[in-house]
PDB file with one MODEL, atoms N, CA, C and O in Angstrom:
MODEL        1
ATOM      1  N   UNK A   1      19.965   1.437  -6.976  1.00  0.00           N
ATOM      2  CA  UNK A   1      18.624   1.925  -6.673  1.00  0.00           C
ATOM      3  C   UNK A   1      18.735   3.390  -6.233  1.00  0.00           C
ATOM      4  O   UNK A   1      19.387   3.658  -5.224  1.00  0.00           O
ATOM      5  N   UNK A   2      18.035   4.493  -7.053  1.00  0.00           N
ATOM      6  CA  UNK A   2      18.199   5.762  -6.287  1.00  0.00           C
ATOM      7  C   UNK A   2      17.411   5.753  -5.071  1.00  0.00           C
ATOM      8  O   UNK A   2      16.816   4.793  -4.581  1.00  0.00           O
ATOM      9  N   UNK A   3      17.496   7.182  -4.561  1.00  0.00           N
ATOM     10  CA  UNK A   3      17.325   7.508  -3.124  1.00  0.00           C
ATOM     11  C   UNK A   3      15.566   7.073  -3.363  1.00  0.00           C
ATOM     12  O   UNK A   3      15.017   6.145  -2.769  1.00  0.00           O
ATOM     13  N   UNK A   4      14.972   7.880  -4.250  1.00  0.00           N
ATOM     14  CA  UNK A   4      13.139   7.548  -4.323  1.00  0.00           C
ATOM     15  C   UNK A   4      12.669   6.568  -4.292  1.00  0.00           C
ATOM     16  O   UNK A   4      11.578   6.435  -3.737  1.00  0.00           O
ATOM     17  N   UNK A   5      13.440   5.318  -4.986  1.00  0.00           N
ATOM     18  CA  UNK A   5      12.849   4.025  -5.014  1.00  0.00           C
ATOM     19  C   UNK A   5      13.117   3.347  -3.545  1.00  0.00           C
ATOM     20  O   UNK A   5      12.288   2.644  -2.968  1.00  0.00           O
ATOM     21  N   UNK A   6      13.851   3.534  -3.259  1.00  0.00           N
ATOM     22  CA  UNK A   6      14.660   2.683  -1.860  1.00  0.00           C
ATOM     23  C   UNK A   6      13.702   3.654  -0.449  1.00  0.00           C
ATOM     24  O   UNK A   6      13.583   3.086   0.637  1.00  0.00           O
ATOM     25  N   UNK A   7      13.126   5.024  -0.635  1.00  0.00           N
ATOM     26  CA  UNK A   7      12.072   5.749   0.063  1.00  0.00           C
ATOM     27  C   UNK A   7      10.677   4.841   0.004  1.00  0.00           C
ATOM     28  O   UNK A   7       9.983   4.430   0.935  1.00  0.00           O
ATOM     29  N   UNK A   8      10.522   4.678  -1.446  1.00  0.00           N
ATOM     30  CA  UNK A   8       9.365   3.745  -1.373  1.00  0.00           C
ATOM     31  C   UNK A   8       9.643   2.417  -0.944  1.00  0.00           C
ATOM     32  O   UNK A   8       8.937   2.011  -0.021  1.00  0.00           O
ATOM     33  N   UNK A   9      10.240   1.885  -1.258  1.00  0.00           N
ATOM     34  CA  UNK A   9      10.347   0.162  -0.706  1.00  0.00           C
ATOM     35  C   UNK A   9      10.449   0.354   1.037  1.00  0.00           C
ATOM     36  O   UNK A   9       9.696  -0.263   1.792  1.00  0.00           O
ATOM     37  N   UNK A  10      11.330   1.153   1.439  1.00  0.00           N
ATOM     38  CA  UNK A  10      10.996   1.453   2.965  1.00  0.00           C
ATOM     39  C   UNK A  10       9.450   1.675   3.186  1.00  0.00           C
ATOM     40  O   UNK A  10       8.903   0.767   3.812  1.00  0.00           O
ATOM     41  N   UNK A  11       8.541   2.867   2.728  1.00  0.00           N
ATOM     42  CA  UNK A  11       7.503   2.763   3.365  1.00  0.00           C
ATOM     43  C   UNK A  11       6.792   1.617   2.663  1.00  0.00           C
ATOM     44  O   UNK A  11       5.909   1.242   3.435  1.00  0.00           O
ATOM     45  N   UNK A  12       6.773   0.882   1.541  1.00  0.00           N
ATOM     46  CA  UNK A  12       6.050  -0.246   1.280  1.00  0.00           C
ATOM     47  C   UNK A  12       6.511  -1.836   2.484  1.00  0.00           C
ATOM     48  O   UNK A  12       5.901  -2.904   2.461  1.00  0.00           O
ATOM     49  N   UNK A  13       7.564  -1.544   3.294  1.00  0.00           N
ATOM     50  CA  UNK A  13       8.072  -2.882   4.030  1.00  0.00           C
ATOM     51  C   UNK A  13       7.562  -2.027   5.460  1.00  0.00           C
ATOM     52  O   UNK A  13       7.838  -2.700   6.454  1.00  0.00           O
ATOM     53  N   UNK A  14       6.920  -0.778   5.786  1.00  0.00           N
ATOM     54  CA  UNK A  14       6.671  -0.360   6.949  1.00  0.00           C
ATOM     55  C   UNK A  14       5.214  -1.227   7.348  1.00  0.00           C
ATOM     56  O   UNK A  14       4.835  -1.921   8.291  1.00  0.00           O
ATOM     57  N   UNK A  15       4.648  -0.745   6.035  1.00  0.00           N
ATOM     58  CA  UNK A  15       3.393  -1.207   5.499  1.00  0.00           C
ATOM     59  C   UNK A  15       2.891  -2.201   6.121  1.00  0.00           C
ATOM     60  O   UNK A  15       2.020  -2.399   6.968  1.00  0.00           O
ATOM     61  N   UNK A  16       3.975  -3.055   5.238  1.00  0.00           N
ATOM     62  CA  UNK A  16       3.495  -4.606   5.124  1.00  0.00           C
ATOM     63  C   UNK A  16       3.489  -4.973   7.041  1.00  0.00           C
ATOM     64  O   UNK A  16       2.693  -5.647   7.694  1.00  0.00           O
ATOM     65  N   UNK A  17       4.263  -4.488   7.316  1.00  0.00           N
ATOM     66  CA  UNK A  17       4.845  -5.147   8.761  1.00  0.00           C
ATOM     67  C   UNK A  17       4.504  -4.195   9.867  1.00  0.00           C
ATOM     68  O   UNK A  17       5.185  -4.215  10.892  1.00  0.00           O
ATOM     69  N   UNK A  18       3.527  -3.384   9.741  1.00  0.00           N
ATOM     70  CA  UNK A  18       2.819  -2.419  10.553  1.00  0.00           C
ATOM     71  C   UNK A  18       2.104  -3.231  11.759  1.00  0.00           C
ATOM     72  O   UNK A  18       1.173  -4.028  11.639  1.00  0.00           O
ATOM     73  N   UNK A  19       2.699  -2.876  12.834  1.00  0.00           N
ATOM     74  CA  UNK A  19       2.143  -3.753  14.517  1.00  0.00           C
ATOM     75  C   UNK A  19       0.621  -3.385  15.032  1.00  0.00           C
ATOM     76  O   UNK A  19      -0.063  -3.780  15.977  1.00  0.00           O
ATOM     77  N   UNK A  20       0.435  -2.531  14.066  1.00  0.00           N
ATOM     78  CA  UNK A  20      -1.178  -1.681  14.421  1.00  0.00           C
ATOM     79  C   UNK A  20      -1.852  -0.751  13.212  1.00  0.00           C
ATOM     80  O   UNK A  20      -1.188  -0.069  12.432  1.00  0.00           O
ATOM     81  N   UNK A  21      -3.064  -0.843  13.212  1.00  0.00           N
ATOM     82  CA  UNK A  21      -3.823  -0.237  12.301  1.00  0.00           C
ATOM     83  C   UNK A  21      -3.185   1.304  11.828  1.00  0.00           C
ATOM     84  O   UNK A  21      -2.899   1.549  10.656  1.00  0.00           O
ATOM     85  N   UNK A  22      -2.975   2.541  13.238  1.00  0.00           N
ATOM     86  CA  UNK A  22      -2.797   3.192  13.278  1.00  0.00           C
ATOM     87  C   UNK A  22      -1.010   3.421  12.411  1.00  0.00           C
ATOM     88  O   UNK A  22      -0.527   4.371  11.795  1.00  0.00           O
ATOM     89  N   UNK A  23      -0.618   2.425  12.672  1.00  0.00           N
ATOM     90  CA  UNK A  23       1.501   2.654  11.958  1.00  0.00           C
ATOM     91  C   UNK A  23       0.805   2.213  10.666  1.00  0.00           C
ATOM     92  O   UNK A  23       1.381   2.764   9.728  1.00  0.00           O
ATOM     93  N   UNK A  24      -0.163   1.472  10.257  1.00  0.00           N
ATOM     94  CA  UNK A  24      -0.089   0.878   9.166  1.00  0.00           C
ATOM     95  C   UNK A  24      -1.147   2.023   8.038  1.00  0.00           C
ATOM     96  O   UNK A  24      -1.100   2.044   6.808  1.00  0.00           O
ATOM     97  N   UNK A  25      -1.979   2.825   8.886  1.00  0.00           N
ATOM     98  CA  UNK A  25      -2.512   3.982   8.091  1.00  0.00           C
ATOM     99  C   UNK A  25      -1.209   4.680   7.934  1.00  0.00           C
ATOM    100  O   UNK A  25      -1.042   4.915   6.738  1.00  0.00           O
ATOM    101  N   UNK A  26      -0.346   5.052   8.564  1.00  0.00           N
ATOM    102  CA  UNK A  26       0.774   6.105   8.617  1.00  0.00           C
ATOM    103  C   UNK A  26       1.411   5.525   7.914  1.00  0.00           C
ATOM    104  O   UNK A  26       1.737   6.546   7.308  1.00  0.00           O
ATOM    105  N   UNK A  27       1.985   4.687   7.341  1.00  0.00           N
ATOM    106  CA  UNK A  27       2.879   3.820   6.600  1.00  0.00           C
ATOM    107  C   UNK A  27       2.571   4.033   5.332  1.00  0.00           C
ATOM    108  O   UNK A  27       3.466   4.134   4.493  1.00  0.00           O
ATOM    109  N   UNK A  28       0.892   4.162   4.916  1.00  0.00           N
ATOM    110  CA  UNK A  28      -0.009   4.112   3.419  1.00  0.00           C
ATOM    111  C   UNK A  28      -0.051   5.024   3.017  1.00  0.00           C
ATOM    112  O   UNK A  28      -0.095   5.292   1.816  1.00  0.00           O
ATOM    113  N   UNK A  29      -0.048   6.133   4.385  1.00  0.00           N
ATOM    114  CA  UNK A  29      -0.238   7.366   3.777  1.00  0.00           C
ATOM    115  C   UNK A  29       1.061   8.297   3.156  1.00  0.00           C
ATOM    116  O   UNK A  29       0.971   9.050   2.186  1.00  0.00           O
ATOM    117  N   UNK A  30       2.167   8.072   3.890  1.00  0.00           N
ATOM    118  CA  UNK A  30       3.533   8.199   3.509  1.00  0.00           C
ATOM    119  C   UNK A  30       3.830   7.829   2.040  1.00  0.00           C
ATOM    120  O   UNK A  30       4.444   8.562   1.265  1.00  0.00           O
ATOM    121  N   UNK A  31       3.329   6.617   1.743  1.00  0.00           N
ATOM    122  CA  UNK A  31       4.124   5.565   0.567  1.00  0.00           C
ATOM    123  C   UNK A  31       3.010   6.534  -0.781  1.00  0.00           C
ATOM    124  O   UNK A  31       3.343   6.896  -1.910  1.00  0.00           O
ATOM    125  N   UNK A  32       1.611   6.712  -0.029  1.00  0.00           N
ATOM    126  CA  UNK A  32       0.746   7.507  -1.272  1.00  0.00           C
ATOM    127  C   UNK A  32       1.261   9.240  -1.498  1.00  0.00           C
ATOM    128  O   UNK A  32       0.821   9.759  -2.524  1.00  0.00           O
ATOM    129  N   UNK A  33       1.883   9.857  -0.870  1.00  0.00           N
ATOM    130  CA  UNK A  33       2.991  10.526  -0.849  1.00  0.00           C
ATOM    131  C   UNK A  33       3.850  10.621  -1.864  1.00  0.00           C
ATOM    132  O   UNK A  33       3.752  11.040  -3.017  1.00  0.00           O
ATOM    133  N   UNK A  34       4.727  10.146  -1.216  1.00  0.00           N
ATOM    134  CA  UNK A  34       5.797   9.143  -2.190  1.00  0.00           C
ATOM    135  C   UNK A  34       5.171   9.150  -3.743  1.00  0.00           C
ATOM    136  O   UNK A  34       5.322   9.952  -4.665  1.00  0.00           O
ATOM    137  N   UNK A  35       4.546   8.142  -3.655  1.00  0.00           N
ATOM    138  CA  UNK A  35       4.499   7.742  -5.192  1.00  0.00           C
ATOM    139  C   UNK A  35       3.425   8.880  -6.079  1.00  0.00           C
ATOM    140  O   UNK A  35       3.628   9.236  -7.240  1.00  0.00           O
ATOM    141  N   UNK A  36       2.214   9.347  -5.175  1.00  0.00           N
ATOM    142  CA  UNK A  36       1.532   9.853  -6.217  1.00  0.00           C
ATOM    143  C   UNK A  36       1.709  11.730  -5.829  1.00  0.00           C
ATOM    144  O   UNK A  36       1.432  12.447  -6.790  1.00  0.00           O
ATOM    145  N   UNK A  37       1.957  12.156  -5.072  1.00  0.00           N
ATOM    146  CA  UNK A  37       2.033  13.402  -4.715  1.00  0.00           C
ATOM    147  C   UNK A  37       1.495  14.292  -3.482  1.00  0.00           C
ATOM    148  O   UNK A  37       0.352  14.070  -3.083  1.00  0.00           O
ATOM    149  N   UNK A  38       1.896  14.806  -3.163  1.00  0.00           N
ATOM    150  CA  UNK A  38       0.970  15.726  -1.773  1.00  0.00           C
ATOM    151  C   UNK A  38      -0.217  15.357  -2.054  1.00  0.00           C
ATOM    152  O   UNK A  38      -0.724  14.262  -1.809  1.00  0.00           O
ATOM    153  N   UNK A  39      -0.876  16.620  -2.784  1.00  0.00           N
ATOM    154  CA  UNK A  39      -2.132  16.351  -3.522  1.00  0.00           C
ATOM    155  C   UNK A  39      -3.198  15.079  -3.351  1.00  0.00           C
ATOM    156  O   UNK A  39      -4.423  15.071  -3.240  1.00  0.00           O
ATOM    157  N   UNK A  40      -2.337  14.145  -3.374  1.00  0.00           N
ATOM    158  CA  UNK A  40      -3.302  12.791  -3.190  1.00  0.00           C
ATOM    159  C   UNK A  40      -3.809  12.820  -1.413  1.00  0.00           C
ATOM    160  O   UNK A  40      -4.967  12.670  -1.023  1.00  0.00           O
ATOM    161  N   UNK A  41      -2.779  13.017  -0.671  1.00  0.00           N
ATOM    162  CA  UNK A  41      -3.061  12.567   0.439  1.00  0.00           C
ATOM    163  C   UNK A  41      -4.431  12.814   1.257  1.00  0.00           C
ATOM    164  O   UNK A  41      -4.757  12.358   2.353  1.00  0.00           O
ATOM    165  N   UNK A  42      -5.242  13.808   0.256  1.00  0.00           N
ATOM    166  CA  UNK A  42      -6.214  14.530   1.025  1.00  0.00           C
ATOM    167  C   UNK A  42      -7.376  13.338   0.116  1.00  0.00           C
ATOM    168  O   UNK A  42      -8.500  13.248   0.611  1.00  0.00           O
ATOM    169  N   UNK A  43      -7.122  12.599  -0.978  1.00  0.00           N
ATOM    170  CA  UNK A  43      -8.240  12.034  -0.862  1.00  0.00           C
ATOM    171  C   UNK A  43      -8.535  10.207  -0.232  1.00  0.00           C
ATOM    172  O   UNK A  43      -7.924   9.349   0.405  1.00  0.00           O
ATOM    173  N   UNK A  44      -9.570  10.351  -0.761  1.00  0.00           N
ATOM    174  CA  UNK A  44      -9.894   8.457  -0.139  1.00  0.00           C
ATOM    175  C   UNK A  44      -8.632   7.724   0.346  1.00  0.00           C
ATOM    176  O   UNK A  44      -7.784   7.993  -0.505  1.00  0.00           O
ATOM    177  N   UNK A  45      -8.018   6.852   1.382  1.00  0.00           N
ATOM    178  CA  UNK A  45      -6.845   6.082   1.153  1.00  0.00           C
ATOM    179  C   UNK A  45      -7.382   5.229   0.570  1.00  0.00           C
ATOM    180  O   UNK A  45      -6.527   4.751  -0.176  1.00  0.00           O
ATOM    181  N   UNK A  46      -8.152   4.805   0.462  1.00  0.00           N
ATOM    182  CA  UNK A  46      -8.501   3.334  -0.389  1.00  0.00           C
ATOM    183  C   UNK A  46      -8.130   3.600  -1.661  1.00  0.00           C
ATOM    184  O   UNK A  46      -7.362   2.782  -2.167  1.00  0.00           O
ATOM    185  N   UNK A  47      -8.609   4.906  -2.584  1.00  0.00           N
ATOM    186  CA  UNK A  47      -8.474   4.867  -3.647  1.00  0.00           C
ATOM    187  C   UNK A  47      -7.387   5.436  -3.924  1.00  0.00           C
ATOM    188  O   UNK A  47      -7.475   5.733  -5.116  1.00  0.00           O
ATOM    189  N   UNK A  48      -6.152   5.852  -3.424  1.00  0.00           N
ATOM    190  CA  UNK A  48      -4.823   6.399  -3.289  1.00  0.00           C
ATOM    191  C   UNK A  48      -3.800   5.000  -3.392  1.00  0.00           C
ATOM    192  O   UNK A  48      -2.894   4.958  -4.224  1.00  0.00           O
ATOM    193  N   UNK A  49      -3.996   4.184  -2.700  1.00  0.00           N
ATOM    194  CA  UNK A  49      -3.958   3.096  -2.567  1.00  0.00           C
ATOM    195  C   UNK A  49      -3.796   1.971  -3.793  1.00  0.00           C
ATOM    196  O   UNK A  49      -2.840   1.209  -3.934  1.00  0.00           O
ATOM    197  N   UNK A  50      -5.173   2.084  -4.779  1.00  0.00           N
ATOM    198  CA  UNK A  50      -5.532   0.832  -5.573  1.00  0.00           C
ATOM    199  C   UNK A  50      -4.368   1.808  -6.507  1.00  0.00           C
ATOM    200  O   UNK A  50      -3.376   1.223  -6.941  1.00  0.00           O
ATOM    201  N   UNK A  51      -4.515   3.068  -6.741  1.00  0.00           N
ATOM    202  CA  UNK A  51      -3.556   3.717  -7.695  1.00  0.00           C
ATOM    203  C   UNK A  51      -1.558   3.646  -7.269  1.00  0.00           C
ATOM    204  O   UNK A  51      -0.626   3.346  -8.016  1.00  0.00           O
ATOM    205  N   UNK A  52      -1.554   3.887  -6.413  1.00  0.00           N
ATOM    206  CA  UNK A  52      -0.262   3.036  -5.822  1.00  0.00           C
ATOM    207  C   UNK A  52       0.296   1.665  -6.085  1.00  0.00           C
ATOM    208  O   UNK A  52       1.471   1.344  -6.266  1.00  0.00           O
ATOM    209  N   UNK A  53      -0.902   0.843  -6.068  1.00  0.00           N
ATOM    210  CA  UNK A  53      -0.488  -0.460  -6.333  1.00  0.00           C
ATOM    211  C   UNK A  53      -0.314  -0.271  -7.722  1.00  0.00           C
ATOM    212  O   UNK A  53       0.787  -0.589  -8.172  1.00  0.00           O
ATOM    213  N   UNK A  54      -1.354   0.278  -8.670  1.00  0.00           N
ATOM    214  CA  UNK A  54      -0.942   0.052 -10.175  1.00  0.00           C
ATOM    215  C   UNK A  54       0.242   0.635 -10.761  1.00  0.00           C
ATOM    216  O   UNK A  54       0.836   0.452 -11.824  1.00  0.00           O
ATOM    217  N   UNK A  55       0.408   1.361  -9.805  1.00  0.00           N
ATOM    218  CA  UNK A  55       2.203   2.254 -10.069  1.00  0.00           C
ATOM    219  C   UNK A  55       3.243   1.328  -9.542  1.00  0.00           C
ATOM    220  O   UNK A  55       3.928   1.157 -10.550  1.00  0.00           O
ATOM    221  N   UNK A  56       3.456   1.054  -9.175  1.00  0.00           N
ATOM    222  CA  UNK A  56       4.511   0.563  -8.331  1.00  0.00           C
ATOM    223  C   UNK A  56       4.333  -1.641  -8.337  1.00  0.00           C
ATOM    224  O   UNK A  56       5.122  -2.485  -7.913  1.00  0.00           O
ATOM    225  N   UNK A  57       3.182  -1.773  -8.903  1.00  0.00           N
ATOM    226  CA  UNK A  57       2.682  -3.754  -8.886  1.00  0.00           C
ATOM    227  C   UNK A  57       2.038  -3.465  -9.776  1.00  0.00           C
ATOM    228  O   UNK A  57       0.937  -2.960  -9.554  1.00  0.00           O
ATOM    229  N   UNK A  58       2.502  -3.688 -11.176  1.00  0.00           N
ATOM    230  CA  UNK A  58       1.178  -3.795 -12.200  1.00  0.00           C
ATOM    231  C   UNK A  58       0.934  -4.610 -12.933  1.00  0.00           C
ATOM    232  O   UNK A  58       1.977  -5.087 -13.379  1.00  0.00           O
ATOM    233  N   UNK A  59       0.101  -5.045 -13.314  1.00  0.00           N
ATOM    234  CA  UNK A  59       0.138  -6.753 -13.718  1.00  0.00           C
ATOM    235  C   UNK A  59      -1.048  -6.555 -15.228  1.00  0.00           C
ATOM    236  O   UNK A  59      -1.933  -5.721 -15.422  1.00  0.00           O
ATOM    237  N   UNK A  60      -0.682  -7.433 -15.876  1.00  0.00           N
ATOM    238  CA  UNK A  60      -1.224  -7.399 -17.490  1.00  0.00           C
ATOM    239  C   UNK A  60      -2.502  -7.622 -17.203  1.00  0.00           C
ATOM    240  O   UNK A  60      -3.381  -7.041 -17.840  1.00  0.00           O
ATOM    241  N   UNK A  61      -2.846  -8.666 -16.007  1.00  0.00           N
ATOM    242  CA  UNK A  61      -4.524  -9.512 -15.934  1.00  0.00           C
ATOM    243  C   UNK A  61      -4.920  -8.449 -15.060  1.00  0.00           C
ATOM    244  O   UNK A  61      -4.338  -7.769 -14.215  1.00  0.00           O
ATOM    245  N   UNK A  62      -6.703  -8.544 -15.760  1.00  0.00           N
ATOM    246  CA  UNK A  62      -6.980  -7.546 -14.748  1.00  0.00           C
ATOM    247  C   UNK A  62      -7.448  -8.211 -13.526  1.00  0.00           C
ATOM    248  O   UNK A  62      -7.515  -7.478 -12.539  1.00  0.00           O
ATOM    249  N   UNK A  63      -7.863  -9.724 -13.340  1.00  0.00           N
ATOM    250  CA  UNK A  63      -8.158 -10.078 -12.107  1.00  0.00           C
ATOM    251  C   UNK A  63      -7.076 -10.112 -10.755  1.00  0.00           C
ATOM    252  O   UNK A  63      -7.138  -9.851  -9.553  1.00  0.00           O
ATOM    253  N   UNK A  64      -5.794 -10.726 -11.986  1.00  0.00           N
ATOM    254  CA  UNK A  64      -4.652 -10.396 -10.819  1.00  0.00           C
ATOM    255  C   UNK A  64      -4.642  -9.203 -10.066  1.00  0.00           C
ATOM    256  O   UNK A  64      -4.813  -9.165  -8.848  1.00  0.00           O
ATOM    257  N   UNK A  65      -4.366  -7.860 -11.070  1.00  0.00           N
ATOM    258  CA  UNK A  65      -4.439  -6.654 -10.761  1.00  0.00           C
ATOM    259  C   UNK A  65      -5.315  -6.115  -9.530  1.00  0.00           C
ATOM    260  O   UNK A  65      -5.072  -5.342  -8.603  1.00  0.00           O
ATOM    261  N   UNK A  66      -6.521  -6.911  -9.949  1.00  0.00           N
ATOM    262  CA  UNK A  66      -8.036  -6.231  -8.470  1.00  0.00           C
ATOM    263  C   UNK A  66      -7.699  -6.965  -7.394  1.00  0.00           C
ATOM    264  O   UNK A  66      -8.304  -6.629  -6.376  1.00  0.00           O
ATOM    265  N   UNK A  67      -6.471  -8.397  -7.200  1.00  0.00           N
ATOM    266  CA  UNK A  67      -5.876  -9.018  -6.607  1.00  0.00           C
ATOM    267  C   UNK A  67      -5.461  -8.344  -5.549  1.00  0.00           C
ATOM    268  O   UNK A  67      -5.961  -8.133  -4.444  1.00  0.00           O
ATOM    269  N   UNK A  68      -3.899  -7.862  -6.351  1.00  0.00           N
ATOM    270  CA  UNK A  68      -2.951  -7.110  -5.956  1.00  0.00           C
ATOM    271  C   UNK A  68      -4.070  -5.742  -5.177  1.00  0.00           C
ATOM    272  O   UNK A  68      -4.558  -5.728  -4.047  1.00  0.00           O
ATOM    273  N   UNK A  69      -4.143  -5.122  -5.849  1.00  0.00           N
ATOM    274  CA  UNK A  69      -5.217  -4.033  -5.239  1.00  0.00           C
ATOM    275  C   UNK A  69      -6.096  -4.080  -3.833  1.00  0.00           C
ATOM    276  O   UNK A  69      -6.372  -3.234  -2.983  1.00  0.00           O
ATOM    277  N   UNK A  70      -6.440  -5.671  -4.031  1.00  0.00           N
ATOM    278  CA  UNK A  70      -7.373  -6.012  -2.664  1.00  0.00           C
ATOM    279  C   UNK A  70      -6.539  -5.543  -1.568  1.00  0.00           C
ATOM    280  O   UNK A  70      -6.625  -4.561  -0.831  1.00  0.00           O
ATOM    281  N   UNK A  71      -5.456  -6.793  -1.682  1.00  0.00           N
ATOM    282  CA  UNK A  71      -4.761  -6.734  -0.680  1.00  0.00           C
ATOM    283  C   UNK A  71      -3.606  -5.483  -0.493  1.00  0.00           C
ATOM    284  O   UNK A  71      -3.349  -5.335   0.702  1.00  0.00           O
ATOM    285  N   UNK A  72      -3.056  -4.805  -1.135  1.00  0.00           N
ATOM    286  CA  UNK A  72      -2.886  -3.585  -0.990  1.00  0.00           C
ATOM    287  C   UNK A  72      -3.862  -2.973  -0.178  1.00  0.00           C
ATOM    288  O   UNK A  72      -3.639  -2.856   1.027  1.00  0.00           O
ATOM    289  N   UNK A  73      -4.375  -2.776  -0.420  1.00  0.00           N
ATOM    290  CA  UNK A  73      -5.656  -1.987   0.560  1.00  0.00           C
ATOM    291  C   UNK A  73      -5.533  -2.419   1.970  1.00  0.00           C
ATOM    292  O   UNK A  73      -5.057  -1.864   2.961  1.00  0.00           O
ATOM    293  N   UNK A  74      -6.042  -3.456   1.798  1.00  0.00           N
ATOM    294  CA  UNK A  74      -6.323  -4.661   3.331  1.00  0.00           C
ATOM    295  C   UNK A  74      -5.080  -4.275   4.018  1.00  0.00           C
ATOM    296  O   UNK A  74      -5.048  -3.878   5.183  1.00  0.00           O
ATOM    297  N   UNK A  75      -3.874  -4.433   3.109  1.00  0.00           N
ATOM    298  CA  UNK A  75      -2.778  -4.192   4.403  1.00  0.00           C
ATOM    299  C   UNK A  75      -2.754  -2.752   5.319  1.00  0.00           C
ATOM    300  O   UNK A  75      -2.075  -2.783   6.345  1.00  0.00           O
ATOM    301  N   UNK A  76      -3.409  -1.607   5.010  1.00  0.00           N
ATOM    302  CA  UNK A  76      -3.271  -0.552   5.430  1.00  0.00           C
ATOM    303  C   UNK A  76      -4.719  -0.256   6.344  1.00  0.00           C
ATOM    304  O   UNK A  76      -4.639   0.539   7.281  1.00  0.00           O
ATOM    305  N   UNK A  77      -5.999  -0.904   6.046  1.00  0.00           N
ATOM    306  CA  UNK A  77      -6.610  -1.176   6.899  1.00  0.00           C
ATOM    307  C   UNK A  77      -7.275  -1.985   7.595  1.00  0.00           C
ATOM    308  O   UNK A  77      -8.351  -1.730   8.136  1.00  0.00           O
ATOM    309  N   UNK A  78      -6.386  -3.531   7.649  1.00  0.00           N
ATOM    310  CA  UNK A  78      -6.373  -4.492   8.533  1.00  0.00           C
ATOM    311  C   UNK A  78      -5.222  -5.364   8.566  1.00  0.00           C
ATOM    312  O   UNK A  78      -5.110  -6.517   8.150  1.00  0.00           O
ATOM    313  N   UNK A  79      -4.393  -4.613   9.131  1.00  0.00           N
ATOM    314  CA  UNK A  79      -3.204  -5.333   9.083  1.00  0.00           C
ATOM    315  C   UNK A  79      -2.626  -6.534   9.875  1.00  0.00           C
ATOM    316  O   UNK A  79      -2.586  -6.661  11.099  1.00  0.00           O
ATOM    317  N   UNK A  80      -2.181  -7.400   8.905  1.00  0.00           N
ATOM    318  CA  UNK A  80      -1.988  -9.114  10.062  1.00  0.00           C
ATOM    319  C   UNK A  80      -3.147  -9.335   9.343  1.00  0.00           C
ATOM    320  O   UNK A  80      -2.836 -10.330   8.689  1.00  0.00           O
ATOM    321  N   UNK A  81      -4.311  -9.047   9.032  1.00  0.00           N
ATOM    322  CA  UNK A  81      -5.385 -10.113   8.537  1.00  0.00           C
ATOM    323  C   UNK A  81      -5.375 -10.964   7.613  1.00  0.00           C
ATOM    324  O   UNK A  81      -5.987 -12.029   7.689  1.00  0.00           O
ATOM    325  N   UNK A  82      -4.573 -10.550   6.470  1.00  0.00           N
ATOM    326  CA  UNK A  82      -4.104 -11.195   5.324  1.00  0.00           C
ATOM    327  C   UNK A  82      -2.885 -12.283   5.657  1.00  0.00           C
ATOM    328  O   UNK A  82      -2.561 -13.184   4.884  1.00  0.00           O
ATOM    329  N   UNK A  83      -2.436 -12.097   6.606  1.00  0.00           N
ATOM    330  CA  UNK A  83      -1.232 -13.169   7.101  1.00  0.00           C
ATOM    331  C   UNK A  83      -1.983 -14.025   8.474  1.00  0.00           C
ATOM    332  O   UNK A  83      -1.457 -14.549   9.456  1.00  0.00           O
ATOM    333  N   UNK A  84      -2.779 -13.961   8.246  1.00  0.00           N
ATOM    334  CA  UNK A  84      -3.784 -15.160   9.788  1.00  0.00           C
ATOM    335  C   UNK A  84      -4.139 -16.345   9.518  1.00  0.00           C
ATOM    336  O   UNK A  84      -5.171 -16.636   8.913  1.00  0.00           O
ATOM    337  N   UNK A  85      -3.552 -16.900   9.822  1.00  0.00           N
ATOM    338  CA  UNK A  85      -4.305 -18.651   9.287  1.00  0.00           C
ATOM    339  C   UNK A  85      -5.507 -18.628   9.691  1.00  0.00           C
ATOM    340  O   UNK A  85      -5.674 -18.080  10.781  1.00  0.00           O
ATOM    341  N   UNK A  86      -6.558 -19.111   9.089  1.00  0.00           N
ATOM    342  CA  UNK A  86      -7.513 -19.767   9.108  1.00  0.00           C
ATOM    343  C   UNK A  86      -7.463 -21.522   9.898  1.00  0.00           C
ATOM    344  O   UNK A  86      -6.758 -22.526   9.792  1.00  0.00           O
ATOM    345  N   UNK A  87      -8.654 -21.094  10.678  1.00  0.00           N
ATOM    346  CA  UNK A  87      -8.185 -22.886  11.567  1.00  0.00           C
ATOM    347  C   UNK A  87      -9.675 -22.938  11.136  1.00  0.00           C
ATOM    348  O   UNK A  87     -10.346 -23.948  11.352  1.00  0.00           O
TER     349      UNK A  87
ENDMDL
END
């Protein structure tokens, strides 16, 4: 694995496992960095984001895809919500 990919899988596992909203914006914004360029960081994270996922998780279906995308998102601005059981 070169040095770039193993940069991204670090900030994609910061991500996922972010203890607070605030590490977990910093985590998204790093990884949209990373994958798409300076340039990006100044716009929407949401939509920095759904384009991240299609770079890096891309899937043939497009429902999977808006899937993947959801929760991509969700993890960077509600993190732990997607991992909460429901009682």
């Amino acid at each position: 694995m070169d040095r770039k990919a193993q940069t991204i899988n670090e900030r994609y596992e910061a991500l996922m496992f972010a203890g607070s909203s605030r590490a977990a914006q910093k985590a998204a914004r790093e990884l949209v960095r990373l994958v798409l360029g300076e340039e990006a960081v100044s716009r929407p994270l949401d939509e920095t984001l759904r384009q991240v996922c299609r770079t890096i998780r891309p899937s043939k279906d497009p429902k999977e895809q808006a899937r993947f995308e959801s929760e991509f998102v969700e993890l960077a601005m509600a993190p732990g919500a997607s991992h909460q059981i429901a009682a």
